[in-house]
Biopython code that builds the backbone (N, CA, C, O; Angstrom):
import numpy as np
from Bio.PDB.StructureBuilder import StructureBuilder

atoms = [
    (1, "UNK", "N", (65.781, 1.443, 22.599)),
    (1, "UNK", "CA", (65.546, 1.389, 21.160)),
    (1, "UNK", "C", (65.347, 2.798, 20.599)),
    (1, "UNK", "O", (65.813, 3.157, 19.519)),
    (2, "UNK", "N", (64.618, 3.569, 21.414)),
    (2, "UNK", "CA", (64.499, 5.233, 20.619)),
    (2, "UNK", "C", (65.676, 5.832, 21.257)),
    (2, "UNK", "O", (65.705, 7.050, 21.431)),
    (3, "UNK", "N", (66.355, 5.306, 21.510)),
    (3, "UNK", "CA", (67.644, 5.964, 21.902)),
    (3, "UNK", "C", (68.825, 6.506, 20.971)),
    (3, "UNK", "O", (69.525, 7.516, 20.901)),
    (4, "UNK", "N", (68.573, 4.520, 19.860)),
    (4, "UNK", "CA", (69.355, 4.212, 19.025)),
    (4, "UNK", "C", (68.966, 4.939, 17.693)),
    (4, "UNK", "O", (69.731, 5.306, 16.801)),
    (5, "UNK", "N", (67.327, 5.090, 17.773)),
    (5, "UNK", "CA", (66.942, 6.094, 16.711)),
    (5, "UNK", "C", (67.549, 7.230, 16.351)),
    (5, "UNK", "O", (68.236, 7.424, 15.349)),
    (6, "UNK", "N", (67.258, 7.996, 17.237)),
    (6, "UNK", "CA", (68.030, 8.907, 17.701)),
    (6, "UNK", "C", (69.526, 9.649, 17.569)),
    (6, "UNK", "O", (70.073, 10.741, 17.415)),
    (7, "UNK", "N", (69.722, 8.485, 17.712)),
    (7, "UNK", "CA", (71.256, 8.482, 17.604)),
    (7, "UNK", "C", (71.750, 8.858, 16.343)),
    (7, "UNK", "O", (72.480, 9.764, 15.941)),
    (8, "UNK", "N", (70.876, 7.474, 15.587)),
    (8, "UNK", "CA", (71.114, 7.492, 13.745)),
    (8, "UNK", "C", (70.525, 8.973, 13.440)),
    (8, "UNK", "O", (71.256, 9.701, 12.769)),
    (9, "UNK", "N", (69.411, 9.433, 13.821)),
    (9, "UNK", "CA", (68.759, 10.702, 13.073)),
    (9, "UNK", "C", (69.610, 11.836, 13.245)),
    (9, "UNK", "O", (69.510, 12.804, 12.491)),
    (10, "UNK", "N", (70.684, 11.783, 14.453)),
    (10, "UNK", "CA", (71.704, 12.826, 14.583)),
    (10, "UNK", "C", (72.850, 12.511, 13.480)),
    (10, "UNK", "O", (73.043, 13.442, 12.698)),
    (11, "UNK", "N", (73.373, 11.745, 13.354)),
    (11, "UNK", "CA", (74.449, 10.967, 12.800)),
    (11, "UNK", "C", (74.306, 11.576, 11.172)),
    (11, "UNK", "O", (75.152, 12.179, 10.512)),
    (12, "UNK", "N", (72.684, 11.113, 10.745)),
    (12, "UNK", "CA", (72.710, 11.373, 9.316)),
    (12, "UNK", "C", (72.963, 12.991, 8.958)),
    (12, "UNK", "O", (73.681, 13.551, 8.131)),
    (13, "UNK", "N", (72.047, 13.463, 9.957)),
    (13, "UNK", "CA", (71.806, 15.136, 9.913)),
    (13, "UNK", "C", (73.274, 15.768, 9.972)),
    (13, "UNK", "O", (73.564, 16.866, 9.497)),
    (14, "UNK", "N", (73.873, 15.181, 10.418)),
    (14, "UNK", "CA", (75.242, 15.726, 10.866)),
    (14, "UNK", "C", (76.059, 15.574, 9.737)),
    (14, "UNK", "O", (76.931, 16.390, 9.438)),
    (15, "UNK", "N", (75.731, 14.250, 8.908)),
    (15, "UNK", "CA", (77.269, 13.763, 7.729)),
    (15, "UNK", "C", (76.892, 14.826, 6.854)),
    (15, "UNK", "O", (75.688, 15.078, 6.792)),
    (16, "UNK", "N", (77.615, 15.435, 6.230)),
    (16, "UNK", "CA", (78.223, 16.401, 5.043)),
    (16, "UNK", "C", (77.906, 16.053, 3.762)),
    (16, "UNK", "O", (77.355, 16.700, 2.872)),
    (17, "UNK", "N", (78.369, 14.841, 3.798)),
    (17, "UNK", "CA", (77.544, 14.553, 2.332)),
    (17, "UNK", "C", (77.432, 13.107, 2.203)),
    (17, "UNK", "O", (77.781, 12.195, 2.953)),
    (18, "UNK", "N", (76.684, 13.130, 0.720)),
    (18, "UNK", "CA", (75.658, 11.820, 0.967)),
    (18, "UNK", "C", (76.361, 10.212, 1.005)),
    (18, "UNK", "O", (75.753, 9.157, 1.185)),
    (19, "UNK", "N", (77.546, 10.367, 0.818)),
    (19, "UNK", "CA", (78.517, 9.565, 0.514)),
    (19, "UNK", "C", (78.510, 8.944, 2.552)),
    (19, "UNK", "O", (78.194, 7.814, 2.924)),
    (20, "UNK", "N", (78.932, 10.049, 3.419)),
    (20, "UNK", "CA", (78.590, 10.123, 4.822)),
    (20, "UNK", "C", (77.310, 9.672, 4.914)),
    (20, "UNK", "O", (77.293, 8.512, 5.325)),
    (21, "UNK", "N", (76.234, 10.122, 4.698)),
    (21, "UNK", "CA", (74.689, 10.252, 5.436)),
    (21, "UNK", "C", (74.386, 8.581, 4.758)),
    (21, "UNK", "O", (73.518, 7.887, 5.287)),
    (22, "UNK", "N", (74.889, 8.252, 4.008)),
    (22, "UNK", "CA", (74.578, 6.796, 3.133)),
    (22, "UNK", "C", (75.278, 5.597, 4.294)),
    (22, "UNK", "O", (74.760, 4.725, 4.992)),
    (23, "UNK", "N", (76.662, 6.044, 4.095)),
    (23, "UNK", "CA", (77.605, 4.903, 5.458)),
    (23, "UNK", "C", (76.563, 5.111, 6.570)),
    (23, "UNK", "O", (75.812, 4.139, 6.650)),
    (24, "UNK", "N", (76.243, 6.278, 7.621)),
    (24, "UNK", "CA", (75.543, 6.313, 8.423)),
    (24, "UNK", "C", (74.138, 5.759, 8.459)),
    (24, "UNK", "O", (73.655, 5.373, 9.524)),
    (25, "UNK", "N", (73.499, 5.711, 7.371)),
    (25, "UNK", "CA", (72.359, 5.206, 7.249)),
    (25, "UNK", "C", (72.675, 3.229, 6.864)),
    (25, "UNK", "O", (72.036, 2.202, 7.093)),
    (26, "UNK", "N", (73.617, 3.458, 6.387)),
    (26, "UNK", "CA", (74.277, 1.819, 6.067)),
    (26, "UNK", "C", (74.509, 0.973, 7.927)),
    (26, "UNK", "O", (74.055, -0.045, 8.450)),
    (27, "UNK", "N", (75.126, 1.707, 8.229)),
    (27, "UNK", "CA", (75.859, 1.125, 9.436)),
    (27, "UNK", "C", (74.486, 1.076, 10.622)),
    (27, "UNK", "O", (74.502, 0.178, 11.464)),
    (28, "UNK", "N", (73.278, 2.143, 10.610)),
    (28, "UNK", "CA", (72.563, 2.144, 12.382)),
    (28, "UNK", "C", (71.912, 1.419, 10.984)),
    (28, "UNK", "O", (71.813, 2.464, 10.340)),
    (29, "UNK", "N", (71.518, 0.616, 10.272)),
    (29, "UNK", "CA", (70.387, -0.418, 9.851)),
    (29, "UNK", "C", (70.939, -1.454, 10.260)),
    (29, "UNK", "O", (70.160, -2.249, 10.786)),
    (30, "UNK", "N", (72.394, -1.867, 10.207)),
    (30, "UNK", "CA", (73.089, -2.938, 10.655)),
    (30, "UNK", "C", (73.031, -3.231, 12.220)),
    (30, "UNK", "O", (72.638, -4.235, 12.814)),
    (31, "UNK", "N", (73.544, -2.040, 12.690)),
    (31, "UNK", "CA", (73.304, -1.882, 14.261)),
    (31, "UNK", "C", (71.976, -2.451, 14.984)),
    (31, "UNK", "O", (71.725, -3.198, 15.930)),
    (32, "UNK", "N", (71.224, -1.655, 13.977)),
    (32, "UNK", "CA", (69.370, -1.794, 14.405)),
    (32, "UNK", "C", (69.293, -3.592, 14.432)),
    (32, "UNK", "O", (68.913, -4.426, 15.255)),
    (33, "UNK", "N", (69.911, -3.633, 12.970)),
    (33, "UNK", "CA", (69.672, -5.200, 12.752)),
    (33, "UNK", "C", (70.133, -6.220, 13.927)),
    (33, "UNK", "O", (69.465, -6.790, 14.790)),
    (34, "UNK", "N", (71.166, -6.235, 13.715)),
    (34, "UNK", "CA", (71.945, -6.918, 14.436)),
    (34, "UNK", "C", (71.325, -6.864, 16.150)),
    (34, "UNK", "O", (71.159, -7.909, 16.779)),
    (35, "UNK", "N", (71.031, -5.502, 16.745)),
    (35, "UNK", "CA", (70.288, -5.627, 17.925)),
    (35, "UNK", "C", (69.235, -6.474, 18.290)),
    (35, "UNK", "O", (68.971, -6.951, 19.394)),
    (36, "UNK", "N", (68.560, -6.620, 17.002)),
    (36, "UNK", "CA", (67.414, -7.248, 16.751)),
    (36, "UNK", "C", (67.248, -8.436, 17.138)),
    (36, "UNK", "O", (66.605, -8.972, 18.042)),
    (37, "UNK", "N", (68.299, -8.966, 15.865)),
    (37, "UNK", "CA", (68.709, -10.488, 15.587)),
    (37, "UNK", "C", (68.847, -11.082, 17.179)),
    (37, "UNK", "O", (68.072, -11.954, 17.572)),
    (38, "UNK", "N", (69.838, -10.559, 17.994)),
    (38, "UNK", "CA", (70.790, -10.914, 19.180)),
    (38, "UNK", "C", (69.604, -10.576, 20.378)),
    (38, "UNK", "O", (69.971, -10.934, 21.497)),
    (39, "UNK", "N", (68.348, -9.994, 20.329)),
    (39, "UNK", "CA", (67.403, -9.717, 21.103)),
    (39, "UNK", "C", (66.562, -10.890, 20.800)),
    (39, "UNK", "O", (66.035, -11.663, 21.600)),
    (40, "UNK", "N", (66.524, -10.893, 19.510)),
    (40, "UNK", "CA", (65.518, -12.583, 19.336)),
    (40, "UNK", "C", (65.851, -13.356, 19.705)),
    (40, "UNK", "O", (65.070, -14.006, 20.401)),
    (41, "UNK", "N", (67.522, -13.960, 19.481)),
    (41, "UNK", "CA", (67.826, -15.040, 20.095)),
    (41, "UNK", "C", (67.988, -15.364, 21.396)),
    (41, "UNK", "O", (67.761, -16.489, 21.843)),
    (42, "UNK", "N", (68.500, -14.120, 22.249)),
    (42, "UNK", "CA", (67.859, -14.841, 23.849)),
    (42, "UNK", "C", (67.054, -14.317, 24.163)),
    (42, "UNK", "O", (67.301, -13.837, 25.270)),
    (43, "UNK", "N", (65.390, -13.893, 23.572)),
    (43, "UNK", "CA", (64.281, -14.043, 23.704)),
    (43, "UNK", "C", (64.145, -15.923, 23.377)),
    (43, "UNK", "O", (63.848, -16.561, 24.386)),
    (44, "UNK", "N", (64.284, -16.504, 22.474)),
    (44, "UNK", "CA", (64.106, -17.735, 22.293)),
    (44, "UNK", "C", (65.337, -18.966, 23.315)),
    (44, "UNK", "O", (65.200, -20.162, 23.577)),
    (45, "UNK", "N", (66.264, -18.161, 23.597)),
    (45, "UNK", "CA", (66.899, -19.206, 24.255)),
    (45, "UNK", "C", (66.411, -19.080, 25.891)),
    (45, "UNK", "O", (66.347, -20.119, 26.549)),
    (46, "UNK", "N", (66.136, -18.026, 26.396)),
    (46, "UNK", "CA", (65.178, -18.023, 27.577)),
    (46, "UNK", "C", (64.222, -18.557, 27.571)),
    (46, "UNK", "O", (63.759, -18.902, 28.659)),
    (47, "UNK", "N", (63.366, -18.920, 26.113)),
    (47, "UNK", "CA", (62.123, -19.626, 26.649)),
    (47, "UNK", "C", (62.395, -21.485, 26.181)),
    (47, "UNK", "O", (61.579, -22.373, 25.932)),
    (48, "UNK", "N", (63.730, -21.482, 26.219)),
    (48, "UNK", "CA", (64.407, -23.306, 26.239)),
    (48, "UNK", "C", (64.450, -23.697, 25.051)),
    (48, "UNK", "O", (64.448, -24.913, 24.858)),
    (49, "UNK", "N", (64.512, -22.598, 23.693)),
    (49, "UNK", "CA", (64.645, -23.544, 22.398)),
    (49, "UNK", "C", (66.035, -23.448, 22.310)),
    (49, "UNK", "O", (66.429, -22.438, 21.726)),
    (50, "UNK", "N", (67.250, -24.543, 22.902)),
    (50, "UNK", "CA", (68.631, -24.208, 22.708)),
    (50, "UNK", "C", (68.910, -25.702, 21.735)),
    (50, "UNK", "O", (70.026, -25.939, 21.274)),
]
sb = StructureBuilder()
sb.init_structure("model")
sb.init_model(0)
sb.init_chain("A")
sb.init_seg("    ")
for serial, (resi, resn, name, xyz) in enumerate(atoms, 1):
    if name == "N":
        sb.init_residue(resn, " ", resi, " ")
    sb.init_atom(name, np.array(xyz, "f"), 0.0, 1.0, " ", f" {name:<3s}", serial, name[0])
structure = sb.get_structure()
């Protein structure tokens, strides 16, 4: 997970302009999200709510 931080905090620092640093900040919230989402659900399907 601080990997993925990481990742994004390079990504933004790096885009040129804000039009860039905005997509980049658009896309690792999605990423983040989506990790999330897909971590909850087989957290819950491991513990038998299928």
């Amino acid at each position: 997970m601080r990997l993925l931080v990481r990742a994004w905090v390079i990504d933004v620092k790096n885009a040129q302009t804000t039009t860039q640093r905005t997509k980049a900040m658009i896309g690792a919230a999605m990423n983040f999200g989506g990790a999330f989402a897909s971590g909850a659900i087989d957290h819950l399907n491991m513990k038998g709510f299928k």
